[in-house]
Structures are given as structure tokens and as C-alpha cells.
C-alpha positions as CSV (number, residue, x, y, z in Angstrom):
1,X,119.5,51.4,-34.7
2,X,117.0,49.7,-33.1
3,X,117.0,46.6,-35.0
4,X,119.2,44.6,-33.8
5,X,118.9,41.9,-31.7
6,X,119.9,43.1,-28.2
7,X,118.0,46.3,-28.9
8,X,115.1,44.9,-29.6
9,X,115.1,42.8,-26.3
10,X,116.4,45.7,-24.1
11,X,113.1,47.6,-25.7
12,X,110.7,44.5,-25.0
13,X,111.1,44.9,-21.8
14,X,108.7,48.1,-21.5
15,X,105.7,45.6,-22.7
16,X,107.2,43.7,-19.7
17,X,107.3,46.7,-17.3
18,X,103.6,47.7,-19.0
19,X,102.5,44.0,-17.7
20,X,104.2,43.9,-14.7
21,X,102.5,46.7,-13.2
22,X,98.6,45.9,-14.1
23,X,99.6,42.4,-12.7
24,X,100.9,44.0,-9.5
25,X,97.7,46.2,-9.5
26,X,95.2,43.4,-9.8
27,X,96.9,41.0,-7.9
28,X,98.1,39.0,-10.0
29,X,101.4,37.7,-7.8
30,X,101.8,34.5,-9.9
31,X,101.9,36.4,-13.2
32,X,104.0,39.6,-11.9
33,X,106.6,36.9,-11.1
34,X,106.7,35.4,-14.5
35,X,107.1,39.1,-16.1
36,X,110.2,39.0,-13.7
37,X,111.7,36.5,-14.5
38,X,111.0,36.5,-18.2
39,X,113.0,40.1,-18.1
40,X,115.4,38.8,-16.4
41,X,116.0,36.6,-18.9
42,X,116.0,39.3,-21.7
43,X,118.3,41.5,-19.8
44,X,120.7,38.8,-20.1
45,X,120.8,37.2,-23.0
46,X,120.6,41.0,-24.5
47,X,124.1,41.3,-23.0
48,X,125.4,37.8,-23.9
49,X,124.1,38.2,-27.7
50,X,125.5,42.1,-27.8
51,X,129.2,40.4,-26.6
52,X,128.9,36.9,-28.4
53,X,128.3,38.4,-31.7
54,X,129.7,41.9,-31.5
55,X,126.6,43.9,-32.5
56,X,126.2,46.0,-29.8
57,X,125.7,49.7,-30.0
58,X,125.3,53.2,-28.7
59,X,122.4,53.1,-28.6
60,X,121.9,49.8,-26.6
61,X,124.5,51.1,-24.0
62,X,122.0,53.8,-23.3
63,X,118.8,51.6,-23.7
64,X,119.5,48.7,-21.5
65,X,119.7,50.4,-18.2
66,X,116.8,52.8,-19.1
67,X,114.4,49.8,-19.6
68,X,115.6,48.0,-16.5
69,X,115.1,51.4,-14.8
70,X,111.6,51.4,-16.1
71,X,111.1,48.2,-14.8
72,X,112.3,48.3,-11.5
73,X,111.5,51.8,-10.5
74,X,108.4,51.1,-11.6
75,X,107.5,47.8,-9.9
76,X,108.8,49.3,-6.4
77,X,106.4,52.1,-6.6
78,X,104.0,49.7,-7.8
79,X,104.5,47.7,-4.3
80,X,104.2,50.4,-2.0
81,X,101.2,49.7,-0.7
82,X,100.7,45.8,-1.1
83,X,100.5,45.0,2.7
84,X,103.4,43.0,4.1
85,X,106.1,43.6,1.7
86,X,108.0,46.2,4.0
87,X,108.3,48.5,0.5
88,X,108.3,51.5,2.3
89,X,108.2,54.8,0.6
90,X,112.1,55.9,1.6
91,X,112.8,52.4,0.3
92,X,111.6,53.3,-3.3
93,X,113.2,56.9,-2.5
94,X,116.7,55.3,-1.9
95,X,116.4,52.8,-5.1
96,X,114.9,56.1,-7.9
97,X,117.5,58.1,-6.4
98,X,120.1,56.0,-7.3
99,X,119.3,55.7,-10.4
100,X,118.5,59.6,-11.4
101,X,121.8,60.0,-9.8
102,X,124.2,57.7,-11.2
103,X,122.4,58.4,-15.0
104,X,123.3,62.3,-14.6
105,X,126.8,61.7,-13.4
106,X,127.0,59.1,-16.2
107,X,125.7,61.5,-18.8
108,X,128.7,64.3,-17.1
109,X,131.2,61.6,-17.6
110,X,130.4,60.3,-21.0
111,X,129.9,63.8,-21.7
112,X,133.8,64.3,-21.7
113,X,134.1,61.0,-24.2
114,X,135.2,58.7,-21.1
115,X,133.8,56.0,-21.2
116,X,131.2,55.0,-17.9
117,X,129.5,52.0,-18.4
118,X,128.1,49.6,-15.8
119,X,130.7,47.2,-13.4
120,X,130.2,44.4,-11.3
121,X,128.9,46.4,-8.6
122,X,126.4,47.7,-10.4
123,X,125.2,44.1,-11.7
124,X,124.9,43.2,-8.7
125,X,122.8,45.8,-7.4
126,X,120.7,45.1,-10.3
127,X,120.6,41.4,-9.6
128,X,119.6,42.0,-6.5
129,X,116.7,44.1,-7.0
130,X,115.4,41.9,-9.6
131,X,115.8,39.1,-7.2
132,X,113.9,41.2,-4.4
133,X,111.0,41.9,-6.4
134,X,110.8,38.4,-7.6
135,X,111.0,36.8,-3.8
136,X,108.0,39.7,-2.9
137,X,105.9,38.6,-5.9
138,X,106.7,34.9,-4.3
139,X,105.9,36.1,-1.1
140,X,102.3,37.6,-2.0
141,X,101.8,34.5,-4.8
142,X,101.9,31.8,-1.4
143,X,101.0,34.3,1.6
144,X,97.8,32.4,2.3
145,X,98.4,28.9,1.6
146,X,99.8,26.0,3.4
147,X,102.4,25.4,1.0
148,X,104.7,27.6,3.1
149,X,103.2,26.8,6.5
150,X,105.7,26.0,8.8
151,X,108.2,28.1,6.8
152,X,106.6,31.0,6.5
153,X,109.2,32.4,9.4
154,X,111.7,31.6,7.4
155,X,110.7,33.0,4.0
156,X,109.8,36.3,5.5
157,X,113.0,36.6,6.8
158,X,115.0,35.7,4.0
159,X,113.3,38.1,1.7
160,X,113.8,40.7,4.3
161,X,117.6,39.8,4.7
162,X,117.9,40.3,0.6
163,X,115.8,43.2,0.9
164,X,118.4,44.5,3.5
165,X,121.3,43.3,0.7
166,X,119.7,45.0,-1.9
167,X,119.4,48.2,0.2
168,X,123.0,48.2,1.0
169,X,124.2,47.1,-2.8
170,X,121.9,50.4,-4.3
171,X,123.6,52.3,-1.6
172,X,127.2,51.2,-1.9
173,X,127.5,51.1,-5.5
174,X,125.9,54.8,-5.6
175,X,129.0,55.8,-3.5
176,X,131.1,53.5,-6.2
177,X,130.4,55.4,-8.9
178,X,130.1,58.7,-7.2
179,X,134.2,57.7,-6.4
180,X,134.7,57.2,-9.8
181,X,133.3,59.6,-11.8
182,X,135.0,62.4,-9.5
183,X,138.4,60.6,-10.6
184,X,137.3,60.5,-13.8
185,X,136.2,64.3,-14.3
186,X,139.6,65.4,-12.2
């Protein structure tokens, strides 16, 4: 059950979200983004391995999104109050919202032995957030050194445009699935 492969790196994720947030909480920006990008990593080649060798399971289906729902969730409400990040609390709101939401219309769907997995749209929302929390943990890493100087203009507003992205991408593929599981339950 768990055993497998892609199991077992969808599950090693929680160490990862465990890390992620003491890093967070002591400040450790450099380290956070690491965690990041290390379960980034594990998220995907989870997938690829599941595909590639045809080992994938019910119970992955169900344990992949939860850990990356862990992690994510997690690490937003974990940046709430780091100063300058723009992680307001109806930000975090909008993201755990999603979430709850498209896991209970999921759980009516599947419920009826239709199948409701994740689509592109979805990915991409995921993507996205990973990517946001990676480019804030960035942000806070260089904040006060010279390194970004000149740039620092810039970086702020590019984190705040994908921000912005990854607002609309939670939002939109809520409403995507919300479209879809009402066709699907008709």
C-alpha cells in the first residue's frame, strides 16, 4: 500500500512540510527554499515513476494532493506574518478554501465511481503556488543584500505579478472543477 515507490515520495513530503515550517519560523529563507524545491522535485518524479512504470495506486491518487496540500497550506499560513511578502490572511483564505472545496466535491464525485482526478488546470495552480512560495522564500533569503540592489524593483514586482497569477489560477480552476463535477453528478 504504502510501499511503493511514488507512495513513499508523496508521504516524504510531510518531513518536508515538518521542515519547511520551523525554517520559515526561524528564518531560515535559504533553507525553506531548498525544502521547496526539493518537494517539488518529489512531487514530480512521484508522478513520472507512478506513469513510467505503472505502479500507481488508490491510494497514491488520494495521497499526493493531500501532502502537497499539507505543504502548501501550511507554508502560506506559515508566511502570514513575515513582513513584506503581501501574504495576507484572505490570501491564505482564498488558497485553503480551494482546496477543502475541491477535495469534498472530489470525494462527492468519486463517490458515484466517476473518476475526478487532477487536469492541467489544476497543475498549474499547483505549479504556481509552489513557484510563489519559492520566489517569497527568494525574496526574504536576499531582502537585505546588494545582490539584488538595483533590481530589487523589479523582483518585488515579479513576485507580486505571480502572486497575482497564482491568485487567479486557485480561483479559476476552483470554478473548473466546480463546472465539472456538477456535469458529472447530473
Amino acid at each position: 500500500m504504502f510501499s511503493n515507490i511514488p507512495n513513499l515520495l508523496s508521504l516524504s513530503r510531510l518531513p518536508l512540510a515538518a521542515g519547511l515550517f520551523l525554517a520559515i519560523a526561524f528564518d531560515r529563507w535559504g533553507g525553506a527554499a531548498i525544502i521547496i524545491a526539493v518537494a517539488v522535485f518529489t512531487d514530480w518524479l512521484d508522478g513520472w515513476w507512478a506513469r513510467r512504470y505503472h505502479c500507481g495506486t488508490a491510494v497514491g491518487r488520494a495521497l499526493d494532493p493531500l501532502t502537497d496540500k499539507v505543504l502548501i497550506c501550511g507554508a502560506f499560513v506559515f508566511l502570514v506574518p513575515v513582513r513584506g511578502l503581501s501574504v495576507e490572511p484572505w490570501v491564505v483564505t482564498v488558497v485553503i478554501a480551494r482546496e477543502l472545496i475541491v477535495t469534498a466535491v472530489r470525494g462527492m464525485v468519486e463517490a458515484t465511481g466517476q473518476k475526478f482526478g487532477a487536469d492541467w488546470f489544476g497543475k498549474l495552480k499547483t505549479a504556481l503556488q509552489f513557484a510563489v512560495l519559492f520566489a517569497a522564500l527568494i525574496v526574504k533569503k536576499y531582502e537585505t543584500q546588494i545582490l539584488f540592489g538595483d533590481y530589487r524593483r523589479e523582483l518585488e514586482y515579479g513576485y507580486l505579478t505571480l502572486l497575482g497569477l497564482m491568485l487567479a489560477a486557485t480561483v479559476g480552476s476552483a470554478l473548473q472543477y466546480a463546472v465539472k463535477a456538477v456535469r458529472l453528478l447530473k
